[in-house]
VOGU-3710 file (C-alpha; in Angstrom, 3 decimals, decimal comma):
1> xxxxxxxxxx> -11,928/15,807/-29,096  -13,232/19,654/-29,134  -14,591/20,467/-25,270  -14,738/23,879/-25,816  -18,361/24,441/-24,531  -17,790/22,607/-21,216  -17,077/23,715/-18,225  -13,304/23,943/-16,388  -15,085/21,135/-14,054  -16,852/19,271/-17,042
11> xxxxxxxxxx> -13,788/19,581/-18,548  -11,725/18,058/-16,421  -13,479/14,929/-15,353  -13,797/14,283/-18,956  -9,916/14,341/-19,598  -9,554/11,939/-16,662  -11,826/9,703/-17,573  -10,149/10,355/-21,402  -7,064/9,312/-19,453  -8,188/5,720/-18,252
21> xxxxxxxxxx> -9,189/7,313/-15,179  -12,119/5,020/-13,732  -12,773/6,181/-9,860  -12,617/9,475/-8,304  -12,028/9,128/-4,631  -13,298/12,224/-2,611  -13,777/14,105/0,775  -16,497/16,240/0,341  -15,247/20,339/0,306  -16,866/23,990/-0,547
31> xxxxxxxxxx> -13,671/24,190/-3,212  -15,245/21,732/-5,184  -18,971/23,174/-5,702  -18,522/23,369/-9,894  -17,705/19,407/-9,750  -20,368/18,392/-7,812  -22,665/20,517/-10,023  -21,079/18,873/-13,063  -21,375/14,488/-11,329  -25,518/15,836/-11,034
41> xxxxxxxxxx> -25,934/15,686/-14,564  -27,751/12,913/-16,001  -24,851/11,878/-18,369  -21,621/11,737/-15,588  -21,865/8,028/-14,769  -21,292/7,531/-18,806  -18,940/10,396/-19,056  -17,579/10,922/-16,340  -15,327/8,243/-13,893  -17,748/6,911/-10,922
51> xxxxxxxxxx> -17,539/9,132/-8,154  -16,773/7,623/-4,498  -17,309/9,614/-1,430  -15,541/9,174/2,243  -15,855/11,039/5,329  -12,090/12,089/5,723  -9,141/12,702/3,501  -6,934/9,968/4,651  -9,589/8,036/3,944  -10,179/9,197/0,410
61> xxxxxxxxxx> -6,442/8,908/-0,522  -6,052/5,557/1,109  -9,231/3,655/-0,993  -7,397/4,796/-3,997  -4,513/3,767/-3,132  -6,465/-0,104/-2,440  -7,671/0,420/-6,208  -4,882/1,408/-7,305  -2,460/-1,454/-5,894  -5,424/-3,968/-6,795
71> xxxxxxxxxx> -5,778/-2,812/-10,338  -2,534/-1,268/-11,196  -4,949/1,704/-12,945  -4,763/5,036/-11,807  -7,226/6,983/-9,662  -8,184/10,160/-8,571  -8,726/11,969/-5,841  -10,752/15,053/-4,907  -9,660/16,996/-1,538  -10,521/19,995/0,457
81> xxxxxxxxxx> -7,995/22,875/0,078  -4,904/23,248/1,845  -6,102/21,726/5,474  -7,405/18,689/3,116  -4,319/18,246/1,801  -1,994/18,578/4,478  -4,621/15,539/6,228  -3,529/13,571/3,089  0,306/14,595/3,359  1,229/11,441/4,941
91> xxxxxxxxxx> -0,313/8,667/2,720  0,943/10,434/-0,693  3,994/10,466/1,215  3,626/6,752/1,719  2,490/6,911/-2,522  5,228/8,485/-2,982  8,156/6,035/-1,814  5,940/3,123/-2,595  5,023/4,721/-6,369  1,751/4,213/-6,554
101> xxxxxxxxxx> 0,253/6,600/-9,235  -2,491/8,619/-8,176  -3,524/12,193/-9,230  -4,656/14,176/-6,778  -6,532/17,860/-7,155  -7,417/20,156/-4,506  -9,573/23,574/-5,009  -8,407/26,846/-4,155  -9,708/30,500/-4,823  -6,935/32,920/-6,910
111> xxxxxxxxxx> -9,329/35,965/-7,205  -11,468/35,623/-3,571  -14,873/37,299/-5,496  -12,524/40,465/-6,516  -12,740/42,306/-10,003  -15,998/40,535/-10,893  -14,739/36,965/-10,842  -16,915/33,970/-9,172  -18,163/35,049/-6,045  -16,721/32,807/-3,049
121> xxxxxxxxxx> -16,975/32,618/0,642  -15,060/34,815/2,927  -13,412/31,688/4,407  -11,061/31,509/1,112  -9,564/34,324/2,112  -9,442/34,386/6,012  -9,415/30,415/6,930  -7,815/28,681/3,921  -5,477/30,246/1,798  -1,250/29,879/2,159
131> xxxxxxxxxx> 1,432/31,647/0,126  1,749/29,604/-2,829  -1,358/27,582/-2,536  -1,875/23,800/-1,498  0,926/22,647/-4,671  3,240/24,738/-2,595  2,733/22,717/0,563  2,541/19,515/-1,201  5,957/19,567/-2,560  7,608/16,970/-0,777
141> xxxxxxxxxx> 5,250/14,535/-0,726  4,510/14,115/-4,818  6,355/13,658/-7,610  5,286/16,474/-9,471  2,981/19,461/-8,024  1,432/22,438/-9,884  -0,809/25,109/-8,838  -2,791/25,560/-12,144  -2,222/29,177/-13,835  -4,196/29,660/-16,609
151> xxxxxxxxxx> -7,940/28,310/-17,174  -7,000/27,090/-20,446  -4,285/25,197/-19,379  -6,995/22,576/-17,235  -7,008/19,997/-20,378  -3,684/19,409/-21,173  -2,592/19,689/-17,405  -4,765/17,435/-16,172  -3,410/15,253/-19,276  0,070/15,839/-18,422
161> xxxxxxxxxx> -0,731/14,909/-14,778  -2,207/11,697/-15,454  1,101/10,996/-17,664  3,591/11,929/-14,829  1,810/9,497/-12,289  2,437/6,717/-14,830  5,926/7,352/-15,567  8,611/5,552/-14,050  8,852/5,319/-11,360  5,304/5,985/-11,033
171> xxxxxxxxxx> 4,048/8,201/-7,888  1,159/10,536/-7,002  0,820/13,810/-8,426  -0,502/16,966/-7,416  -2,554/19,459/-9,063  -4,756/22,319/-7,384  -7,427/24,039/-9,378  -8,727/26,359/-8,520  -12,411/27,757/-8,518  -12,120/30,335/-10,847
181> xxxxxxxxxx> -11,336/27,843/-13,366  -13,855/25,391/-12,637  -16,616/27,721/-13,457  -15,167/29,161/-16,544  -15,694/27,752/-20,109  -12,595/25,917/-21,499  -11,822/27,586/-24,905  -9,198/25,006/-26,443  -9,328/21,125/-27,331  -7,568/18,533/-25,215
191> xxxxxxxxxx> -5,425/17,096/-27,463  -4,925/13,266/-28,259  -2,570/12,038/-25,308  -1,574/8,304/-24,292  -0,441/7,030/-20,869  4,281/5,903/-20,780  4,555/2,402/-21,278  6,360/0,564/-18,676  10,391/0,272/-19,162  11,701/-2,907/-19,498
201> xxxxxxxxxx> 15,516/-3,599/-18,449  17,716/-2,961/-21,637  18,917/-6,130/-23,230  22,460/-5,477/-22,388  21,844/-5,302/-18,557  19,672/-8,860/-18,944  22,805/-9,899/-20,955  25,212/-9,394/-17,756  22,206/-10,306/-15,030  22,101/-13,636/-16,535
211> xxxxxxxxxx> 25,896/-13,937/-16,752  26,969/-13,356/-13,142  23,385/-15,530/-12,526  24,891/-18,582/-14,981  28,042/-18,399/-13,401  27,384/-18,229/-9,378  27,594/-21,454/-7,660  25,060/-20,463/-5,152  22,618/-17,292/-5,989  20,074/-16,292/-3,586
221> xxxxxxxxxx> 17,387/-13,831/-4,674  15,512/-11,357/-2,091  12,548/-9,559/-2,664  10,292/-6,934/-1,072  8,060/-5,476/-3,940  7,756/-7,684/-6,914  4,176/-9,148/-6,044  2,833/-5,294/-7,278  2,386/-6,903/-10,490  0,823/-10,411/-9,966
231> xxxxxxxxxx> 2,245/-11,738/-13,013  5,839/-11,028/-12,137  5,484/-13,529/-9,668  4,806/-16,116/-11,795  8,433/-14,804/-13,759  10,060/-15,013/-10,784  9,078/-18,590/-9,605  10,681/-19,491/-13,167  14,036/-17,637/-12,610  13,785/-19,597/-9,451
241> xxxxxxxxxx> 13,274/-22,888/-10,261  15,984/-22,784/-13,505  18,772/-21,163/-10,986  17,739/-23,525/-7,791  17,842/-20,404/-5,955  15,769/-19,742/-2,799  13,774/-16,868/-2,304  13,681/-15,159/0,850  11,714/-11,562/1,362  13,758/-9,086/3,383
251> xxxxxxxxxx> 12,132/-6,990/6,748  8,470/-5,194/5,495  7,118/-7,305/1,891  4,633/-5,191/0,673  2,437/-7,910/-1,479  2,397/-11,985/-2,089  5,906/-11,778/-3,917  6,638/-15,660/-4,256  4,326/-18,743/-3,648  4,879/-19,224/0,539
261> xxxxxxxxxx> 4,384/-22,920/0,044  7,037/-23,257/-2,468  9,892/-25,732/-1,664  12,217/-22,848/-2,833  9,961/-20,202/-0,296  12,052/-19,072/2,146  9,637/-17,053/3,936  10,874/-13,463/5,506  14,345/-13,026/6,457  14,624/-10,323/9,398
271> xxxxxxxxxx> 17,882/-10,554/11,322  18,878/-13,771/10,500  19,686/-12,636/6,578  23,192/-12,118/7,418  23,243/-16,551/8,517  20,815/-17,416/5,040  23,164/-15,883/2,530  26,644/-17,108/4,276  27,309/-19,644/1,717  25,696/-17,241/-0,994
281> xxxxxxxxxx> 28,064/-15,978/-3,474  25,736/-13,982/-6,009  22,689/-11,844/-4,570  19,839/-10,897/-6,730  17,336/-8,083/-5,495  14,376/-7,692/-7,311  12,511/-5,068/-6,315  13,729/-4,967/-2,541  14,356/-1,612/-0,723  16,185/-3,264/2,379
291> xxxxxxxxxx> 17,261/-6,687/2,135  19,171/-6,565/5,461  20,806/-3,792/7,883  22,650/-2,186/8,282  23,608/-1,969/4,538  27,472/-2,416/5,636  26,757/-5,829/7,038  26,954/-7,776/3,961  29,605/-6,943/1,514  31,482/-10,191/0,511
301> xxxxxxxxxx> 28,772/-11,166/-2,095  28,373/-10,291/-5,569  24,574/-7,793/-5,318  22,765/-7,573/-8,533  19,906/-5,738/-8,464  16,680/-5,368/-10,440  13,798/-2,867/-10,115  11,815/0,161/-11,943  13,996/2,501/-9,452  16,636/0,036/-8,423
311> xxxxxxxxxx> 18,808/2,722/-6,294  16,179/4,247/-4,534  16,709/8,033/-5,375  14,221/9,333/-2,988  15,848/8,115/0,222  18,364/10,099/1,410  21,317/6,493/2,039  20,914/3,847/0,786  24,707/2,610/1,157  24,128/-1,366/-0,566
321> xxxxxxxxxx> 27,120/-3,119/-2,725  25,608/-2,911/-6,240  27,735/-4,820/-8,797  25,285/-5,314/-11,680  22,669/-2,298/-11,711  18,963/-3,436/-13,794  16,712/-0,536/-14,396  12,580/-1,911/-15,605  9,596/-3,216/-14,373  10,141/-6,640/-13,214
331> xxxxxxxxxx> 7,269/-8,684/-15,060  8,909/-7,805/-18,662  12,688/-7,957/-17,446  12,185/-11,218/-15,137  10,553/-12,404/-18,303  13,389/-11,714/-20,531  15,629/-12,598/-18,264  14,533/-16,312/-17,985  15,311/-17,135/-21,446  18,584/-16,498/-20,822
341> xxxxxxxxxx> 19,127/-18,785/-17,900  21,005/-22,230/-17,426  18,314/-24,902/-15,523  20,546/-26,144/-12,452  19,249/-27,936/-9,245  19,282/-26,521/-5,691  22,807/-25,682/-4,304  22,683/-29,114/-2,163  21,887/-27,584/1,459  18,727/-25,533/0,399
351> xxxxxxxxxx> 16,045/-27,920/0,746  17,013/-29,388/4,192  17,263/-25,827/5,357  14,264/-24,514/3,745  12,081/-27,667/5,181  13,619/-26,964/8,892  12,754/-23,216/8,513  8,936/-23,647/7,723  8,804/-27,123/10,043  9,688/-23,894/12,688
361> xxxxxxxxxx> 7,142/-21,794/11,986  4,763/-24,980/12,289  5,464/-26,576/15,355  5,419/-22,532/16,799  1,783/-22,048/15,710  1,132/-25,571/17,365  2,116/-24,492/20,310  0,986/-21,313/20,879  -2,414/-22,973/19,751  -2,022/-24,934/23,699
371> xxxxxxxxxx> -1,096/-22,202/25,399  -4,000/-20,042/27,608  -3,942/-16,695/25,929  -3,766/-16,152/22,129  -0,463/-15,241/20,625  0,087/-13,923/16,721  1,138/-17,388/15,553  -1,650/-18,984/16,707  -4,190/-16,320/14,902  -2,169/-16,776/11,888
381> xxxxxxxxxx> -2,562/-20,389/11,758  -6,443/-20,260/12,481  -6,812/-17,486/10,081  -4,628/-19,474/7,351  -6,702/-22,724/7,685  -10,205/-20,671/7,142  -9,372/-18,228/4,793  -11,094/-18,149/1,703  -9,302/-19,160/-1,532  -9,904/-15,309/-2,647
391> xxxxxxxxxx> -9,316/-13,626/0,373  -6,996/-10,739/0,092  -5,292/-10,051/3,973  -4,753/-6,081/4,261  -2,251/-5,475/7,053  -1,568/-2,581/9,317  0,165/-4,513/12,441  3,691/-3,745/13,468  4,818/-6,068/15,887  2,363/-8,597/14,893
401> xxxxxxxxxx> 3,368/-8,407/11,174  6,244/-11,188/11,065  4,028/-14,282/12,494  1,585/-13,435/10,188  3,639/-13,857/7,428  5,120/-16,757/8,615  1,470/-18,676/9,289  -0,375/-17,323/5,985  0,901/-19,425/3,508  -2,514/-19,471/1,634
411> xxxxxxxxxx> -2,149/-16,525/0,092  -2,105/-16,374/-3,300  -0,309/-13,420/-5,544  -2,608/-10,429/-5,971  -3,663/-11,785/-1,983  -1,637/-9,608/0,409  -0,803/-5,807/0,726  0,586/-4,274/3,462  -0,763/-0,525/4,549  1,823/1,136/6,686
421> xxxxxxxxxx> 4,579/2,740/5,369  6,158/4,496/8,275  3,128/6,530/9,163  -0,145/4,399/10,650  -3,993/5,795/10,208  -4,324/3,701/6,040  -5,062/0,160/6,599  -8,654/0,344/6,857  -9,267/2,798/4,030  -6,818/0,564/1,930
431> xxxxxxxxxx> -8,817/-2,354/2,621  -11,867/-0,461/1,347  -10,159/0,526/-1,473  -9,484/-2,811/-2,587  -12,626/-3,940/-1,446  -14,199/-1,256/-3,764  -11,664/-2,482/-6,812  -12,989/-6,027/-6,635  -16,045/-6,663/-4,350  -16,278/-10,051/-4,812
441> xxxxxxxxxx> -13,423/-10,905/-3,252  -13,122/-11,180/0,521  -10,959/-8,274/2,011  -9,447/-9,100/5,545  -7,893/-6,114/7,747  -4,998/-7,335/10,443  -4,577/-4,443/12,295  -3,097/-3,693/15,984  -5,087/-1,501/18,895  -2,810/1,183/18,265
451> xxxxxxxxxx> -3,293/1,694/14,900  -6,473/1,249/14,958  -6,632/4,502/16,523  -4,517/6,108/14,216  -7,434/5,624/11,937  -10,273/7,713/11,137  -12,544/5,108/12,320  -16,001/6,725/11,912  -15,218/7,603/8,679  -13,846/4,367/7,149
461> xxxxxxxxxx> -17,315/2,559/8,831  -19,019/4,909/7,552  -17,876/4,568/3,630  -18,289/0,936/4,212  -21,926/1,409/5,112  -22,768/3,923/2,690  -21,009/2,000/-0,520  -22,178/-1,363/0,675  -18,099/-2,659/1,030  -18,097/-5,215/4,028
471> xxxxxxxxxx> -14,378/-5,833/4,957  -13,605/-8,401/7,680  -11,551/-6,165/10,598  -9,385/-8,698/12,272  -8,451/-6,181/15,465  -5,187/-7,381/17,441  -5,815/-6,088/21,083  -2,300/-6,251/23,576  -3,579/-3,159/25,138  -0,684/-1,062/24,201
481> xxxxxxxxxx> 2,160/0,118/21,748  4,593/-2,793/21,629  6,787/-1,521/19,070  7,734/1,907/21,918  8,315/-0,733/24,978  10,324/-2,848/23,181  12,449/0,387/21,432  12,791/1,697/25,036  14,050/-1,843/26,582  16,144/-2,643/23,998
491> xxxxxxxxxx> 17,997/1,164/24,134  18,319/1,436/27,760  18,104/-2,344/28,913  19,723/-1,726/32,494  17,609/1,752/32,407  15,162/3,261/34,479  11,781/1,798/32,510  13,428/-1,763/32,771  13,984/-1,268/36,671  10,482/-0,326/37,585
501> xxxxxxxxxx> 8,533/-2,118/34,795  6,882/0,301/33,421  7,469/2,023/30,017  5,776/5,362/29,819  2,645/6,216/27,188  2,613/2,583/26,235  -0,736/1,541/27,438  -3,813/1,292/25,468  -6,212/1,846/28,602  -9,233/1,723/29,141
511> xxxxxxxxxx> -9,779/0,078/25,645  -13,247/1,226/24,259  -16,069/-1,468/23,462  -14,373/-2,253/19,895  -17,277/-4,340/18,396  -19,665/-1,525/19,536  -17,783/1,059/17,078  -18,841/-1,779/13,976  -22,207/-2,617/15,363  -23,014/1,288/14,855
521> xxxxxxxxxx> -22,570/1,336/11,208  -24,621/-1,715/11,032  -21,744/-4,219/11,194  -21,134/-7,379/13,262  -18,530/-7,032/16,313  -17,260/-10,250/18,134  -14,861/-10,244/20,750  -12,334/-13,733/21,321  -10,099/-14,188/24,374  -9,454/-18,435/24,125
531> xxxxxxxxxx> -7,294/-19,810/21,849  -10,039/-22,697/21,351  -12,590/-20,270/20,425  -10,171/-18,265/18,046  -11,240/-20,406/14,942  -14,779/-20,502/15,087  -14,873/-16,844/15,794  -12,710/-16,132/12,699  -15,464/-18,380/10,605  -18,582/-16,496/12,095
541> xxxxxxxxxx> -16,804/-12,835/10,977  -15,861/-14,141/7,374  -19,430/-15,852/7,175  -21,016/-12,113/7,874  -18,883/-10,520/5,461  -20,004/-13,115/2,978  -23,996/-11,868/3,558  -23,152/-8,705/2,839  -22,343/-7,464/6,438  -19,391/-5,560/8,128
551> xxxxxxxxxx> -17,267/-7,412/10,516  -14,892/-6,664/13,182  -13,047/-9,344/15,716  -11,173/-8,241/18,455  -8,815/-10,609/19,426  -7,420/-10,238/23,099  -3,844/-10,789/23,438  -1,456/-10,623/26,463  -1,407/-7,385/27,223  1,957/-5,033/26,982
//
């Protein structure tokens, strides 16, 4: 298609969209003053992708990364220069390990109004600019970054961009444009270009997966990452069910990777992995990152592992026994690899052990449920029974995040995605994200005090008011950073901090008036301190998100 008489700006949201390229996420910036020009005309919705304004940068990158794990399409994102992008370092950081393909552009000026080129503010050149530009200081945090060179380059880069997110493994991508370019006409077509199809394992590494599978007498399979893909799930209950194998997810699952209420479900495996797999002689990891820790602690055990980037080339160790090495996406490959299997039943010990292990998590939730303050469990249970058979639970809770995932057992694949990897301040904008991807579904936040704060609150309301995206904010209140007392007690237990009780910088004091912060952007805010009251609460907030209405429920726990 010839797009020589548009614009670098016209230009390039018509490659994106060319590209599959459905949402733009944004934070508004002066970089980006030939765009907006180009979303007024009275063609862009048609021509253009649909344009989606926040309030912050983490915010911007962190709805599309919600579309983009909800969809599996890729998205844009529009940032301010430089101090935009370093805001946004940390999520496409968190893009990065997790691959989730996003291309991102930032503006910048290469000319700052010299030798008769587009006149821009003096703040390009005294405020905003860094040797080497924004792609410079995005290098480590995308897979591929590129300060555009040449004006008539903007087609096929943007082309090439949108190609290198997709790729596997896929990952954001970084491209700053900058003004100069926007402005100026585009003299060259775009050509034809087409999106990498996913790689599937190669038949001769499905051949030797389902050998050392036939042939164990007992094969356990641990996952972390499969649910990305909603129908790999479905593969993987198969390969299940023919082995007899249980499936346990190792330390941080990122989505609904295996039915919960499964009689082969063996929920999530933290320190007691090492005990599961002792009578394991075969291990399969499919799409896991950490299965258990240290990586030295296991090593009797045959380790076959499946995944799109099964050795993890972008952290530093890694250090796991690998005997059989699987390199695809896991919906195709688990696919292919089911044919091949032998149907067996359960190693004999599995479903006694499996049935005591969720009776456990039971009888805990029924207890906390009788004690006087509300503990996790007990908000996982409660929030299990009401939730909606839709509902997709966003979380960003640290210490909470384990009796969660024991109590919601509800959730079905496509239902759960967690929002903090290593760095805190995404949940809420990923929630909104999703939320945005598929409004009719309900979108529930778990999220603790702490980060909470790490969030740009005022922001993420604010998108939520202005697009009309009601989330449900389930807020976990212990006053304080549980995850730093507990580091500090268990490093120096006869220490200091452990003598006088107190843990410095822990404390979440004095807490603001949480509902207030939702009732400003024309939400609902409830606040629950009695177990008893926990569940009718929890059915009032999903019932306002239902009419249309923003909802946040602080939840008082025992304080840290």
């Amino acid at each position: 298609m010839t797009i020589t008489s548009l614009s670098g700006a016209e230009a390039l949201l018509r490659v994106l969209k060319e590209m599959g390229v459905e949402r733009i996420y944004a934070s508004p910036g002066s970089d980006w003053a030939p765009l907006w020009e180009a979303l007024a005309r009275p063609e862009a919705e048609r021509e253009f992708p649909h344009y989606i304004s926040s309030r912050h940068e983490e915010t911007a990158v962190a709805m599309a990364m919600g579309y983009a794990k909800a969809t599996g399409r890729l998205a844009a994102v529009a940032l301010h220069t430089t101090v935009g992008a370093l805001h946004a370092a940390m999520l496409l950081r968190a893009c990065l390990h997790e691959r989730i393909p996003l291309v991102v552009l930032a503006g910048e000026s290469i000319a700052f109004s010299e030798a008769g080129f587009v006149p821009v503010g003096r703040q390009w050149l005294r405020l905003l600019t860094d040797l080497g530009g924004p792609a410079r200081l995005m290098e480590a945090c995308a897979k591929w970054s590129f300060g555009l060179n040449a004006g008539p380059l903007l087609p096929h880069t943007i082309q090439r961009a949108c190609q290198i997110a997709m790729a596997a493994p896929k990952g954001p991508v970084f491209v700053s444009v900058p003004i100069e370019h926007l402005v100026a006409t585009v003299p060259v077509p775009s050509p034809p270009a087409s999106l990498p199809l996913a790689p599937e394992a190669s038949e001769a590494a499905i051949d030797r997966l389902a050998e050392a599978l036939n042939d164990a007498a007992n094969p356990v399979i641990i996952t972390e990452e499969s649910g990305r893909d909603p129908a790999a799930v479905a593969a993987l209950v198969g390969v299940a069910e023919t082995l007899g194998a249980p499936v346990f997810e190792a330390w941080q699952p990122y989505y609904v990777n295996f039915p919960r209420a499964h009689p082969l479900a063996g929920g999530v495996a933290y320190d007691d992995m090492a005990d599961l797999l002792a009578d394991a002689d075969a291990v399969f990891l499919v799409e896991c990152v950490l299965p258990w820790h240290p990586p030295s602690r296991i090593v009797d055990k045959k380790v076959l592992v499946l995944g799109e980037e099964p050795l993890h080339g972008r952290l530093p160790f890694w250090g796991f026994r690998t005997d059989i090495i699987a390199t695809g996406e896991a919906t195709a490959s688990l696919r292919a690899l089911l044919r091949k299997l032998k149907q067996r039943s359960p190693h004999h010990d599995w479903p006694a052990r499996l049935d005591r292990r969720r009776a456990t998590h039971v009888q805990a939730a029924r207890s906390a449920g009788a004690k006087p303050l509300i503990e996790t469990a007990w908000v996982g249970h409660e929030l299990n029974r009401v939730l909606p058979m839709d509902a997709v639970v966003v979380n960003e809770t640290i210490t909470h995040r384990l009796g969660l995932h024991e109590q919601l057992v509800r959730l079905a694949p496509g239902g759960f995605y967690e929002a903090s990897y290593g760095g805190l301040g995404g949940g809420l904008g990923l929630a909104l994200g999703i939320k945005s991807a598929w409004p009719e579904r309900t979108v529930i936040l778990t999220i603790g005090d702490g980060a909470f704060h790490y969030n740009p609150v005022v922001a993420g309301f604010g998108a939520a008011q202005e697009h009309g995206l009601p989330i449900f904010v389930l807020l976990f209140n212990n006053a304080g950073y549980l995850s730093q007392k507990s580091d500090v007690l268990r490093s120096f237990p006869q220490g200091e901090a452990a003598k006088v009780g107190k843990v410095v910088g822990t404390a979440i004091t004095p807490a603001p008036d949480y509902p207030a912060l939702v009732r400003a952007y024309g939400g609902v805010g409830e606040r629950v301190e009695k177990p008893a009251a926990l569940g009718a609460a929890l059915e009032r907030g999903l019932a306002s998100v239902a009419q249309g209405r923003l909802a946040l429920l602080e939840v008082v726990l025992q304080p840290v």
